[in-house]
Biopython code that builds the backbone (N, CA, C, O; Angstrom):
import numpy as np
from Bio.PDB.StructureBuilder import StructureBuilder

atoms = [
    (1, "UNK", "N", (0.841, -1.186, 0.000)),
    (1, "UNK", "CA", (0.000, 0.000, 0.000)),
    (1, "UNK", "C", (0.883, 1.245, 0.000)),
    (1, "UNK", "O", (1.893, 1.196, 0.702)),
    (2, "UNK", "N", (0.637, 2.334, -0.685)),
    (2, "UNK", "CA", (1.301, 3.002, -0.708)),
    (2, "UNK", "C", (0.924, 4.180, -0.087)),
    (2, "UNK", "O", (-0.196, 4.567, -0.421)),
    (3, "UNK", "N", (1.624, 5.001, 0.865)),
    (3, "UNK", "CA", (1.585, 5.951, 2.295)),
    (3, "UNK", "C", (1.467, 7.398, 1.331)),
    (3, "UNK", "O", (2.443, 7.617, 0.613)),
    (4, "UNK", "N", (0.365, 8.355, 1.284)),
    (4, "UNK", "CA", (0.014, 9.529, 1.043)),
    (4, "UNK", "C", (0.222, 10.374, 2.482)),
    (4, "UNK", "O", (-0.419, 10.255, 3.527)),
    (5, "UNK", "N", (1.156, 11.118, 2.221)),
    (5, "UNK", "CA", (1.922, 11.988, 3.246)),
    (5, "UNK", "C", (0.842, 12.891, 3.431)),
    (5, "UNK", "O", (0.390, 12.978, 4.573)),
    (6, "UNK", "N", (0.401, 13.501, 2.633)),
    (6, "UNK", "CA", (-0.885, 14.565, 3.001)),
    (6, "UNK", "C", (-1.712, 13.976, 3.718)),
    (6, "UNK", "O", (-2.159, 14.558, 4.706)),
    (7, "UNK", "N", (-2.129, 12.639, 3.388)),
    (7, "UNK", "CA", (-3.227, 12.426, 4.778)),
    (7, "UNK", "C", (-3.125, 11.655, 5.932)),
    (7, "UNK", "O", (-3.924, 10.847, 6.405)),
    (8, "UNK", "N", (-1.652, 12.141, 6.454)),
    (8, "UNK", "CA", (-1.480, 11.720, 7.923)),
    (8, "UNK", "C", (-1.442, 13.546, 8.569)),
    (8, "UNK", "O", (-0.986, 14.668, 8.347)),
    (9, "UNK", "N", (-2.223, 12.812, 9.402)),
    (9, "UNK", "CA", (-2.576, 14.341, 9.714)),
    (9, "UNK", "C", (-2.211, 14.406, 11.827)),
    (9, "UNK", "O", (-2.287, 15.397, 12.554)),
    (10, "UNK", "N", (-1.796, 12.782, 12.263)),
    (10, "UNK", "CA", (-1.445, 13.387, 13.374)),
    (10, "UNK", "C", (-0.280, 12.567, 13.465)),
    (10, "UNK", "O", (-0.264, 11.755, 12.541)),
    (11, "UNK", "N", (0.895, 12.453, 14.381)),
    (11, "UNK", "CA", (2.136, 11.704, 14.489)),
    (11, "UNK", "C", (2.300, 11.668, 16.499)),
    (11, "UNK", "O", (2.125, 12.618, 17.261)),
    (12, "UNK", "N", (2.664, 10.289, 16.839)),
    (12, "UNK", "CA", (3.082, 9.881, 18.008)),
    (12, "UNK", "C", (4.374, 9.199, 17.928)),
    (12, "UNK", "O", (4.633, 8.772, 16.803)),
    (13, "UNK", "N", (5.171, 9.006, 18.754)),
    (13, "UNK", "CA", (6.179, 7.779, 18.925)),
    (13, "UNK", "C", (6.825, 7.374, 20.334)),
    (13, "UNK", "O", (7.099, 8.028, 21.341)),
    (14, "UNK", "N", (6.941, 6.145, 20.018)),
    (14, "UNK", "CA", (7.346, 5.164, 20.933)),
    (14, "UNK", "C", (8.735, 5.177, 21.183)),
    (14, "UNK", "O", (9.404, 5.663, 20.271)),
    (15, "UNK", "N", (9.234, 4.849, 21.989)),
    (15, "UNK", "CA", (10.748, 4.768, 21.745)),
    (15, "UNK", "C", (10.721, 3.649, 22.786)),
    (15, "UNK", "O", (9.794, 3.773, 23.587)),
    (16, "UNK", "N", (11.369, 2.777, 22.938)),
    (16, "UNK", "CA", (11.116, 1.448, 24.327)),
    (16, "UNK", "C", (12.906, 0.829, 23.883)),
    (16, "UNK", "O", (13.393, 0.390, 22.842)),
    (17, "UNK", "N", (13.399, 1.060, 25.125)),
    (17, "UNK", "CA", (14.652, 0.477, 25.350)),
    (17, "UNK", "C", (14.726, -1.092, 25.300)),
    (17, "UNK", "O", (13.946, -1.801, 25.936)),
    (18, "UNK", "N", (15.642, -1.535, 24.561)),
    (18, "UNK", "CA", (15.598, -3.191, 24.502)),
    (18, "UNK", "C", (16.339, -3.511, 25.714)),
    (18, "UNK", "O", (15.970, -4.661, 25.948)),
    (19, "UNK", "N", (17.268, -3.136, 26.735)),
    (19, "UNK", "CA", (17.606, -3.877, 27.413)),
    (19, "UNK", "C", (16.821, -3.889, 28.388)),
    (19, "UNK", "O", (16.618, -4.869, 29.105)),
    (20, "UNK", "N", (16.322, -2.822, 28.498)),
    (20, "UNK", "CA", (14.742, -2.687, 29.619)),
    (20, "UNK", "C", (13.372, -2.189, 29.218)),
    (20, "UNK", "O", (12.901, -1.058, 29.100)),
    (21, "UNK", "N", (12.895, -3.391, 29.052)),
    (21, "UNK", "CA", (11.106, -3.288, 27.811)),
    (21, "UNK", "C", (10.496, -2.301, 29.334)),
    (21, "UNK", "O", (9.337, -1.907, 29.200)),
    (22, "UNK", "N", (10.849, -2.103, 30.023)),
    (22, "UNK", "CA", (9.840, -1.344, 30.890)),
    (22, "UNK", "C", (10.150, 0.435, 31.054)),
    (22, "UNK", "O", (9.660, 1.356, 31.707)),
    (23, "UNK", "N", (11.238, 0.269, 30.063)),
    (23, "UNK", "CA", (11.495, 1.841, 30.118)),
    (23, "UNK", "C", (11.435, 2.321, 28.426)),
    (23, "UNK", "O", (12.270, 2.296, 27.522)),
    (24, "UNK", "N", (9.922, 2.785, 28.520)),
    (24, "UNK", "CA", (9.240, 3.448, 27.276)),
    (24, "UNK", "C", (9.349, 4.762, 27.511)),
    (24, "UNK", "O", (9.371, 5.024, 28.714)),
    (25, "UNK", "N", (9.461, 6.096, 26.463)),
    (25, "UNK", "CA", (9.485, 7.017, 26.641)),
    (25, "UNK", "C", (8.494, 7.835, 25.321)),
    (25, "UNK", "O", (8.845, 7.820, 24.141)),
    (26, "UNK", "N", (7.517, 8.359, 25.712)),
    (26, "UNK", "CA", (6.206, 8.227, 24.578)),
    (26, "UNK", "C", (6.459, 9.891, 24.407)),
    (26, "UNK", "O", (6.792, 10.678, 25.294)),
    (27, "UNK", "N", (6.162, 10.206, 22.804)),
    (27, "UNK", "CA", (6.483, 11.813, 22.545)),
    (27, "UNK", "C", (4.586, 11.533, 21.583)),
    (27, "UNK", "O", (4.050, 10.521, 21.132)),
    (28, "UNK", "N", (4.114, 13.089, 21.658)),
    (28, "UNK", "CA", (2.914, 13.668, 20.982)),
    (28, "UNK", "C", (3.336, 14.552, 19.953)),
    (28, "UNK", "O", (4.492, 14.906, 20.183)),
    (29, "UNK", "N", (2.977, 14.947, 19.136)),
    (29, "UNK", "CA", (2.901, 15.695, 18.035)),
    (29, "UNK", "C", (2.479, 17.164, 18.959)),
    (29, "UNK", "O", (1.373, 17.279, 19.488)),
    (30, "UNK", "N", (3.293, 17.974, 19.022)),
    (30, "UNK", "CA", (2.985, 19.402, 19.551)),
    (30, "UNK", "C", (1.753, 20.230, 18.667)),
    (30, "UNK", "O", (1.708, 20.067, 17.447)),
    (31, "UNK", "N", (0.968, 20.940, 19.213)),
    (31, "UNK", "CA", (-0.018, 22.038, 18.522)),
    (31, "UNK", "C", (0.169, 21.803, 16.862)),
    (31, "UNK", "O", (-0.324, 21.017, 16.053)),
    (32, "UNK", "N", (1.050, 22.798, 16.795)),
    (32, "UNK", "CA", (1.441, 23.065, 14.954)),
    (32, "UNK", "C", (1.178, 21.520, 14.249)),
    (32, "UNK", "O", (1.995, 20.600, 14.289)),
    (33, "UNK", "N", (-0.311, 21.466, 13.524)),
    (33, "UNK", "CA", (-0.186, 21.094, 12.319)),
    (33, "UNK", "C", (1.743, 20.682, 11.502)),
    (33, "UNK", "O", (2.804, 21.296, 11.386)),
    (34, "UNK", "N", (1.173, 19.239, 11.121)),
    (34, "UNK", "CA", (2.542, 18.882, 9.879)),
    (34, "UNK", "C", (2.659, 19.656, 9.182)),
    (34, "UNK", "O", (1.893, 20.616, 9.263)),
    (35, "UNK", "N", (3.619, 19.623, 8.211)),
    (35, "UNK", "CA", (3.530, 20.369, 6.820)),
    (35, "UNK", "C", (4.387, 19.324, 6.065)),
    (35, "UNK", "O", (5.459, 18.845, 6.435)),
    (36, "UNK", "N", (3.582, 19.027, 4.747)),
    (36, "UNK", "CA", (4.117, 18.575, 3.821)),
    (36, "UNK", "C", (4.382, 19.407, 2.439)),
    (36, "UNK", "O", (3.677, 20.126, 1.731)),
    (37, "UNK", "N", (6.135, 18.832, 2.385)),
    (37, "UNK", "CA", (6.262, 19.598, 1.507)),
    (37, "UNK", "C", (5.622, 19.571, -0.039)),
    (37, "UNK", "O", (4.812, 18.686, -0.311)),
    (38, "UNK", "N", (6.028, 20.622, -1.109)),
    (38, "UNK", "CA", (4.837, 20.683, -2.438)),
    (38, "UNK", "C", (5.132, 19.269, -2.798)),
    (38, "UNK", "O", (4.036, 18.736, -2.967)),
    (39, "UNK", "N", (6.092, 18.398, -3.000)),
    (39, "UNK", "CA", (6.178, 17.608, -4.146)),
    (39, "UNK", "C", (5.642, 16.104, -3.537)),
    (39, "UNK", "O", (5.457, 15.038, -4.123)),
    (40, "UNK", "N", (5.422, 16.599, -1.675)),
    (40, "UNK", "CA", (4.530, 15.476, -1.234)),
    (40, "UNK", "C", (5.485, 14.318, -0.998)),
    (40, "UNK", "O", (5.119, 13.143, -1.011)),
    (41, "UNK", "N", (6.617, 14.684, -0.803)),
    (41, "UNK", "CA", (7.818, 13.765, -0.498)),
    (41, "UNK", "C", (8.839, 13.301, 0.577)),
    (41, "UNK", "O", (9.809, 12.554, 0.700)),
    (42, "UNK", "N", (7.844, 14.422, 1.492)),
    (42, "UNK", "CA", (8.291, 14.631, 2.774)),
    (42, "UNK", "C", (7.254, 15.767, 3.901)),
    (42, "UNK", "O", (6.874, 16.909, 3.643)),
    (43, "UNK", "N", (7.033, 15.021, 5.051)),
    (43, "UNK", "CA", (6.500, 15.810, 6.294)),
    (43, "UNK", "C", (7.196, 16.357, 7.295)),
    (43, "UNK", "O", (8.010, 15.610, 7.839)),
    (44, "UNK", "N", (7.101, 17.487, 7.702)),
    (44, "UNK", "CA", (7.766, 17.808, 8.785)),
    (44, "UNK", "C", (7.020, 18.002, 9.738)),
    (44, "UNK", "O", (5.839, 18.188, 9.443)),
    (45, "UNK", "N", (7.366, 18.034, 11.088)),
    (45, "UNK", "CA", (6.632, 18.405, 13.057)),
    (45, "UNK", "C", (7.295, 17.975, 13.724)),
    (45, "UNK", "O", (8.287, 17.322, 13.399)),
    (46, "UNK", "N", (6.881, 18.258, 15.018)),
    (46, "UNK", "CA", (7.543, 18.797, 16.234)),
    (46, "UNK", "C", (6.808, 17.487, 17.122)),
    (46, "UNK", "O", (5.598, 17.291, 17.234)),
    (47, "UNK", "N", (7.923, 16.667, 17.707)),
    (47, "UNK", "CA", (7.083, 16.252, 18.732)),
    (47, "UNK", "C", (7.994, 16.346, 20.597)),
    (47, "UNK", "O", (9.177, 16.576, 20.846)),
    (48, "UNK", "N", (7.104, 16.126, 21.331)),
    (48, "UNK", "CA", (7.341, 16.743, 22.377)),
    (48, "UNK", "C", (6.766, 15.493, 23.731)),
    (48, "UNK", "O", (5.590, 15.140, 23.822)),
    (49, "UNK", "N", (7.969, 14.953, 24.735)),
    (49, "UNK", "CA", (7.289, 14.221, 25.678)),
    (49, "UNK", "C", (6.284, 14.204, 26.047)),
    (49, "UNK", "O", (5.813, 15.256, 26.478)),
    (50, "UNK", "N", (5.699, 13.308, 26.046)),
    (50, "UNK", "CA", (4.228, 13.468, 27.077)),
    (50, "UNK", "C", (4.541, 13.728, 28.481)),
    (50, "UNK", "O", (3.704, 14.557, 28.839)),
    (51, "UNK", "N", (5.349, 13.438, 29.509)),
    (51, "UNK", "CA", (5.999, 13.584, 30.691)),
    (51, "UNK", "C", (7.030, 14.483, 30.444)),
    (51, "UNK", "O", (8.160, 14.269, 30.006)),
    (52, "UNK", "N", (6.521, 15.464, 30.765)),
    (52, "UNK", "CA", (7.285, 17.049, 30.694)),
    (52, "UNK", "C", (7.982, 16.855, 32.083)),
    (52, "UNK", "O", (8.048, 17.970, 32.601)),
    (53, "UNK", "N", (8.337, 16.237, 32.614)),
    (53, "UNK", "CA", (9.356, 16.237, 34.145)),
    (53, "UNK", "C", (9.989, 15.205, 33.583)),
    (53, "UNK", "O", (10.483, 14.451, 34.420)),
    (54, "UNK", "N", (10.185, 14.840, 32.264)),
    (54, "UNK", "CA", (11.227, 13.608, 32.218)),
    (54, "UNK", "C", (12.118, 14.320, 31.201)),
    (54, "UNK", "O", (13.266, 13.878, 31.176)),
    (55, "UNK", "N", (11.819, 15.461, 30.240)),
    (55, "UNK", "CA", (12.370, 15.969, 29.135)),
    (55, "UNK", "C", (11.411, 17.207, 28.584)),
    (55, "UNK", "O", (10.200, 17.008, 28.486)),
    (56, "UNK", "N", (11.924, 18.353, 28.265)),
    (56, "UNK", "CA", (10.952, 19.301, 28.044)),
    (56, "UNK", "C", (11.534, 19.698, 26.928)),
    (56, "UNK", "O", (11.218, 20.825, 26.547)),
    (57, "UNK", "N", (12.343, 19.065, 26.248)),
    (57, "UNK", "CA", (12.798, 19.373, 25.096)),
    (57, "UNK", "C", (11.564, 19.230, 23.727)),
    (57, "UNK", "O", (10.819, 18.276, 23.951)),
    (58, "UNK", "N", (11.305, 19.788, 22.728)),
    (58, "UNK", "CA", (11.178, 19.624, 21.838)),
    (58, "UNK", "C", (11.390, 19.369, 20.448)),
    (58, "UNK", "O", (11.670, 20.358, 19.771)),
    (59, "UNK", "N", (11.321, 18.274, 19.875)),
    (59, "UNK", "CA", (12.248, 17.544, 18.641)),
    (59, "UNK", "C", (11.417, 17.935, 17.431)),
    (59, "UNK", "O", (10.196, 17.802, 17.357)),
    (60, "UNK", "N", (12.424, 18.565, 16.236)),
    (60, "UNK", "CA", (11.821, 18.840, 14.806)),
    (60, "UNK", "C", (12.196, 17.427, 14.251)),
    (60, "UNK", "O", (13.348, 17.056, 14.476)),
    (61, "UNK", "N", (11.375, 16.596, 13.558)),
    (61, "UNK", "CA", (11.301, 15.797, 13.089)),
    (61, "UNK", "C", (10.780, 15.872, 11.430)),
    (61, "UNK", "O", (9.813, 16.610, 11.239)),
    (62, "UNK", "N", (11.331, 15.189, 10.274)),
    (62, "UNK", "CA", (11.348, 15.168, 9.225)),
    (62, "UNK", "C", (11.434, 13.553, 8.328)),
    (62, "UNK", "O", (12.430, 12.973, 7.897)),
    (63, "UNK", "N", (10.154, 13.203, 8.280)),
    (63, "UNK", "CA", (9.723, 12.033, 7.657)),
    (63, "UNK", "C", (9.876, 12.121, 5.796)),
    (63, "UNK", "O", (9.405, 13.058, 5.151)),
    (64, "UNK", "N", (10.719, 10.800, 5.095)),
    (64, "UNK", "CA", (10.831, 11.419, 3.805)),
    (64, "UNK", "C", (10.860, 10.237, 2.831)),
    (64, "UNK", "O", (11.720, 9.357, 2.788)),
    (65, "UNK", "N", (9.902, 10.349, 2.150)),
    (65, "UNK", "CA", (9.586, 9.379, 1.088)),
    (65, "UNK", "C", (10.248, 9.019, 0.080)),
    (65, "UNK", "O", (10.105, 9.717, -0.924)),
    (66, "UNK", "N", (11.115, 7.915, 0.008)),
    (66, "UNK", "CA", (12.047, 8.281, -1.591)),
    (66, "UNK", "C", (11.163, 6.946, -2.356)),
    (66, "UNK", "O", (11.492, 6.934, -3.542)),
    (67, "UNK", "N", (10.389, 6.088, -2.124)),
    (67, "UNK", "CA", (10.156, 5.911, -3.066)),
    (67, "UNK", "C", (8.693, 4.778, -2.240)),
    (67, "UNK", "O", (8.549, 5.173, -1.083)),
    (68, "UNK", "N", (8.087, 4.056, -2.436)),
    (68, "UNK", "CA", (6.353, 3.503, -1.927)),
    (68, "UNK", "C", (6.767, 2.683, -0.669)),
    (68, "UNK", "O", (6.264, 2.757, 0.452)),
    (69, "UNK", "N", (7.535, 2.082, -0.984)),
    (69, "UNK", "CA", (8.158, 1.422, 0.345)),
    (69, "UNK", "C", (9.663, 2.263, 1.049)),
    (69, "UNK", "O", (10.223, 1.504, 1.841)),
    (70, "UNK", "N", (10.118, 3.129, 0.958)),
    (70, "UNK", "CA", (11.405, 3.162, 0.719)),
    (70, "UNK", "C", (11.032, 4.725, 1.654)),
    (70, "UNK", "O", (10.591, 5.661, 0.987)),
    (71, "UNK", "N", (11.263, 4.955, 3.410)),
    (71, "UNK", "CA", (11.010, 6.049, 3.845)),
    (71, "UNK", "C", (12.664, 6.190, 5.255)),
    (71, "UNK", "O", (13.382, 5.379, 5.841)),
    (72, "UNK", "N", (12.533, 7.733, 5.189)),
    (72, "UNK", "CA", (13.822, 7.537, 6.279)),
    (72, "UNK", "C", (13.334, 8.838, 7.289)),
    (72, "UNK", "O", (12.475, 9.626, 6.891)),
    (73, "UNK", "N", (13.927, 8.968, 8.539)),
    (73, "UNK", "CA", (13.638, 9.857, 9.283)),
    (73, "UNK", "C", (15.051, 10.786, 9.538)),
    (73, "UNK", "O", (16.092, 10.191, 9.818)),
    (74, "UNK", "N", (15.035, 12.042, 9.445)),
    (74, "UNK", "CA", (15.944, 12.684, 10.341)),
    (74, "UNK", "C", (15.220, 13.750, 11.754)),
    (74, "UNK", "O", (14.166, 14.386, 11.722)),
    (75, "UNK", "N", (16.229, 13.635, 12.910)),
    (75, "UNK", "CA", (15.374, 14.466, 13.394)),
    (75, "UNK", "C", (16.786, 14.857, 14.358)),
    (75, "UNK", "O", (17.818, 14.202, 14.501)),
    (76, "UNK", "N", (16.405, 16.135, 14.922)),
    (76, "UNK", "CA", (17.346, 16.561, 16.188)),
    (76, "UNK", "C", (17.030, 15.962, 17.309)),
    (76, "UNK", "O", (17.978, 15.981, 18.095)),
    (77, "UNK", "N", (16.016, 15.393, 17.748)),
    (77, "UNK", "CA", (15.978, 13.799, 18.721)),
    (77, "UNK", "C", (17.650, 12.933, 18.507)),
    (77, "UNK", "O", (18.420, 12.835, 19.463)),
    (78, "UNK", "N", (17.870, 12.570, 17.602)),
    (78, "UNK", "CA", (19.223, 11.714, 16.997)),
    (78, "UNK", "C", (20.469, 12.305, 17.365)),
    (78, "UNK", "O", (20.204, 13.507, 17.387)),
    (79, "UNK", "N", (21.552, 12.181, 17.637)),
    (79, "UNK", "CA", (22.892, 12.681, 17.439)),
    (79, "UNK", "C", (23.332, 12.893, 16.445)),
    (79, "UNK", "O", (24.559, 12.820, 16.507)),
    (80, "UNK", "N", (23.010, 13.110, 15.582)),
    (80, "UNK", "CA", (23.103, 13.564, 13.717)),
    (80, "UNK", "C", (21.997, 14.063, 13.186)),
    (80, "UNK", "O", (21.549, 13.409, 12.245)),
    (81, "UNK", "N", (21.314, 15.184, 13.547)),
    (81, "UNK", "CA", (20.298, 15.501, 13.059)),
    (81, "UNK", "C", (20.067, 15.277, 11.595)),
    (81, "UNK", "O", (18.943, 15.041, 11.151)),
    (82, "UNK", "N", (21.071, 15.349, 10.899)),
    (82, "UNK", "CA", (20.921, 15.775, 9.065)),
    (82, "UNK", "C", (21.174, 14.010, 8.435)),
    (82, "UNK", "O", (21.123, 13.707, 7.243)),
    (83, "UNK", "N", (21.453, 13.001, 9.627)),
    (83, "UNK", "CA", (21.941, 11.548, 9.152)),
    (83, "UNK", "C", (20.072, 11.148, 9.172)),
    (83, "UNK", "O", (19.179, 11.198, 10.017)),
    (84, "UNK", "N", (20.190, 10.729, 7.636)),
    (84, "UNK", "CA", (18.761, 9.619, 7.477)),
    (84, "UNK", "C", (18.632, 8.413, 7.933)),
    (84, "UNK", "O", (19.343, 7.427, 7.744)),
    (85, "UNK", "N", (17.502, 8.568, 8.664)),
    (85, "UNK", "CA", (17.742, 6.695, 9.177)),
    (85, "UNK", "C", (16.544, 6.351, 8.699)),
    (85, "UNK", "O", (15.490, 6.982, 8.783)),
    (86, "UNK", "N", (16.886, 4.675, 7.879)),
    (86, "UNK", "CA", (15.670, 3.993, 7.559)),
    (86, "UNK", "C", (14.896, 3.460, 7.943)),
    (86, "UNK", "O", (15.303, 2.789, 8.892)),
    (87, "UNK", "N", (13.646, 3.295, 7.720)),
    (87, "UNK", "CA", (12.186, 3.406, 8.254)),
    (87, "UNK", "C", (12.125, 1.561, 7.828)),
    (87, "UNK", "O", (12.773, 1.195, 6.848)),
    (88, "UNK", "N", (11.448, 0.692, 8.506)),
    (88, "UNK", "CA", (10.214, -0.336, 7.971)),
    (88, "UNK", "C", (8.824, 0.319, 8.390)),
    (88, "UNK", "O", (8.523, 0.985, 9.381)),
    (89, "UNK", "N", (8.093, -0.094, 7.306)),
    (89, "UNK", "CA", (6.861, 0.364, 7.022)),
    (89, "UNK", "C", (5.653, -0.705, 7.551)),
    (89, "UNK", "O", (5.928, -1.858, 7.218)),
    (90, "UNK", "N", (4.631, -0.608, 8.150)),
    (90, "UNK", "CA", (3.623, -1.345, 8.519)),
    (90, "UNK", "C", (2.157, -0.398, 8.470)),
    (90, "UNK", "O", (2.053, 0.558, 9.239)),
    (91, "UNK", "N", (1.084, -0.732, 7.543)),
    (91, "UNK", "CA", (0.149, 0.172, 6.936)),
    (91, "UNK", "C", (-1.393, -0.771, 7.843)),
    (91, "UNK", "O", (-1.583, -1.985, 7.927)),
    (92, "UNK", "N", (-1.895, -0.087, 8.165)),
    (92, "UNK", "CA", (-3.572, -0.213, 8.717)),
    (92, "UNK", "C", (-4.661, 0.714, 8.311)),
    (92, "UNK", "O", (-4.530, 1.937, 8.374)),
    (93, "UNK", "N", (-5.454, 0.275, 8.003)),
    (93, "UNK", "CA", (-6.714, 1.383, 7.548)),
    (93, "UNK", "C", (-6.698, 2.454, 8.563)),
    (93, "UNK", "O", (-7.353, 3.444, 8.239)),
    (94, "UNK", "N", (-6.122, 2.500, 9.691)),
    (94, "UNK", "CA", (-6.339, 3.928, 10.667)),
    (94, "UNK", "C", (-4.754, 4.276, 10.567)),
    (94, "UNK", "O", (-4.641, 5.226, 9.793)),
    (95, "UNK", "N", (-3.591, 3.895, 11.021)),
    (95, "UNK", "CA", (-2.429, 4.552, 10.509)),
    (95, "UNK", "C", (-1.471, 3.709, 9.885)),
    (95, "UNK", "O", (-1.660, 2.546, 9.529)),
    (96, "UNK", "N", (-0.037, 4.631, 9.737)),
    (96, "UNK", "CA", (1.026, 3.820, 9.497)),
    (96, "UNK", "C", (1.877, 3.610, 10.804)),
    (96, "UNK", "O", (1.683, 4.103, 11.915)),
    (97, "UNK", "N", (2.662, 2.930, 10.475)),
    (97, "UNK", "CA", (3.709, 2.407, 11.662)),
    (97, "UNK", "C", (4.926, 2.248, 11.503)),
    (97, "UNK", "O", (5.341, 1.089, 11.468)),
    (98, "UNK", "N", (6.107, 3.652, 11.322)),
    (98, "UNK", "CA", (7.119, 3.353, 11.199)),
    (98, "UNK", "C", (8.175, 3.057, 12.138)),
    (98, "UNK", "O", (8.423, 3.602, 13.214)),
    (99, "UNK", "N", (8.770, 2.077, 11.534)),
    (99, "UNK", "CA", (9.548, 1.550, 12.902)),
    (99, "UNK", "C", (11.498, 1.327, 12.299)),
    (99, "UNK", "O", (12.012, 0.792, 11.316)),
    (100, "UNK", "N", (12.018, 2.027, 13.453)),
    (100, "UNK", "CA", (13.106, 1.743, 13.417)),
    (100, "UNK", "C", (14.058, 1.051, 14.751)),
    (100, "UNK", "O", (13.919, 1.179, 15.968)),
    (101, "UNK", "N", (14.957, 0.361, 14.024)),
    (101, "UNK", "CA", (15.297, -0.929, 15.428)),
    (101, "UNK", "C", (17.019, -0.320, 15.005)),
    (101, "UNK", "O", (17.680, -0.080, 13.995)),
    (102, "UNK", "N", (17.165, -0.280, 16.466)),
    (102, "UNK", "CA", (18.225, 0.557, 16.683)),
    (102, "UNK", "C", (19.405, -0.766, 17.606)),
    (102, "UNK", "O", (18.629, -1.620, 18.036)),
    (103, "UNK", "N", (20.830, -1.147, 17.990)),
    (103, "UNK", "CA", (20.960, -1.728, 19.092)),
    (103, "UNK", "C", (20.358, -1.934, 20.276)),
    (103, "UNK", "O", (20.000, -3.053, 20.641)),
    (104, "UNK", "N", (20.167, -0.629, 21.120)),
    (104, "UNK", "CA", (19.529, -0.658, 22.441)),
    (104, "UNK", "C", (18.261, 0.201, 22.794)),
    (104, "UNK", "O", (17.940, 0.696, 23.874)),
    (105, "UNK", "N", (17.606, 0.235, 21.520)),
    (105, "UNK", "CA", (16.466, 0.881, 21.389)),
    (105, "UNK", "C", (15.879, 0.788, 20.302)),
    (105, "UNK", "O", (16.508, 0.893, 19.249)),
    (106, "UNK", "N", (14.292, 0.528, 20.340)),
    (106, "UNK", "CA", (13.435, 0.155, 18.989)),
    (106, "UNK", "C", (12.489, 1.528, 19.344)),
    (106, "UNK", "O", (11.914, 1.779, 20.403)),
    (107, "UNK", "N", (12.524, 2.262, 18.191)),
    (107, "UNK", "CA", (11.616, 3.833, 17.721)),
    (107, "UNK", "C", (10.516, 3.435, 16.859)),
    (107, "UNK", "O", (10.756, 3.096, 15.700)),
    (108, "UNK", "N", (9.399, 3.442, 17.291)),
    (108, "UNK", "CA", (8.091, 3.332, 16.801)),
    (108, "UNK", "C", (6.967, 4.666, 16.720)),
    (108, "UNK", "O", (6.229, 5.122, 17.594)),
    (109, "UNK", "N", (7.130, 4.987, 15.595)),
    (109, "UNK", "CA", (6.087, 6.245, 14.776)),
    (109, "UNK", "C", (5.204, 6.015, 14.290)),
    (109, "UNK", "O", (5.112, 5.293, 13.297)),
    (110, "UNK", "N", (4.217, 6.628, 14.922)),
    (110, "UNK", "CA", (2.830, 6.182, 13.954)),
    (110, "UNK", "C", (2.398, 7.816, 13.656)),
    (110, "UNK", "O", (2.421, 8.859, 14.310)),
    (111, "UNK", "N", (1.954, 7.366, 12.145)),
    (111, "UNK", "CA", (1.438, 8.249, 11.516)),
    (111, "UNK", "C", (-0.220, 8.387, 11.560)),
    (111, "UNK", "O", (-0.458, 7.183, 11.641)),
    (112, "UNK", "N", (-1.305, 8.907, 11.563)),
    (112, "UNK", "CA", (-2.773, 9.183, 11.915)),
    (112, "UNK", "C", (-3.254, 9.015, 10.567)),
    (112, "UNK", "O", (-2.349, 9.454, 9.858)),
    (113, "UNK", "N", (-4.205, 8.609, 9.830)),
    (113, "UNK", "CA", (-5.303, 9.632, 8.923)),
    (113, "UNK", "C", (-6.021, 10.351, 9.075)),
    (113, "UNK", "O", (-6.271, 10.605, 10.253)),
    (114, "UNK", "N", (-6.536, 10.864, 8.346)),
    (114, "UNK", "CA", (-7.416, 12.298, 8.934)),
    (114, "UNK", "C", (-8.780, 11.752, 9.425)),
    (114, "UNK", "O", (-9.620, 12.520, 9.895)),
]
sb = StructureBuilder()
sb.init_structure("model")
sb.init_model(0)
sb.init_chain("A")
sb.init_seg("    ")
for serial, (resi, resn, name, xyz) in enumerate(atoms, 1):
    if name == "N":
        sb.init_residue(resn, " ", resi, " ")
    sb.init_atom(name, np.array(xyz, "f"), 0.0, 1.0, " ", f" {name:<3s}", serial, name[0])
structure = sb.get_structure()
């Protein structure tokens, strides 16, 4: 199935440490509306802890389509903001589910429809 960036209209993520499944750290999509750019090849937003006494930072995040299956994330969350990291894709009639598996941490994004 192929992921139309315009109609994800809200973004969450997971982040859950593999050496300890009990230490999850869950971020919301802040106020500001996404924006996708014109050619529809990429989304950008802001997401922000849900537990504001654990991190009050806020992360620009940038989701980017190179091709139906084929998506990568950069974000200032990362220690390389401008380094792309690749996405697996998992699609449901209510969102998507991008997931990236890291050594000592698996990052799980879900994208909304409208």
């Amino acid at each position: 199935m192929s992921v139309d960036l315009n109609r994800l209209k809200h973004f969450s993520m997971t982040y859950v440490f593999v050496e300890d499944e009990d230490v999850v750290c869950e971020y919301e999509q802040t106020e500001q509306d996404p924006v996708v750019a014109p050619d529809g090849n990429s989304v950008s937003f802001s997401l922000r802890n849900i537990d504001q006494n654990e991190d009050t930072d806020i992360y620009s995040v940038v989701l980017v389509k190179k091709a139906d299956d084929e998506f990568y994330i950069k974000s200032d969350y990362f220690d390389d903001a401008n380094e792309p990291y690749p996405l697996d894709v998992e699609t449901s009639d209510d969102d998507v589910k991008f997931i990236l598996e890291g050594e000592d941490e698996d990052m799980y994004l879900y994208g909304f429809f409208e």
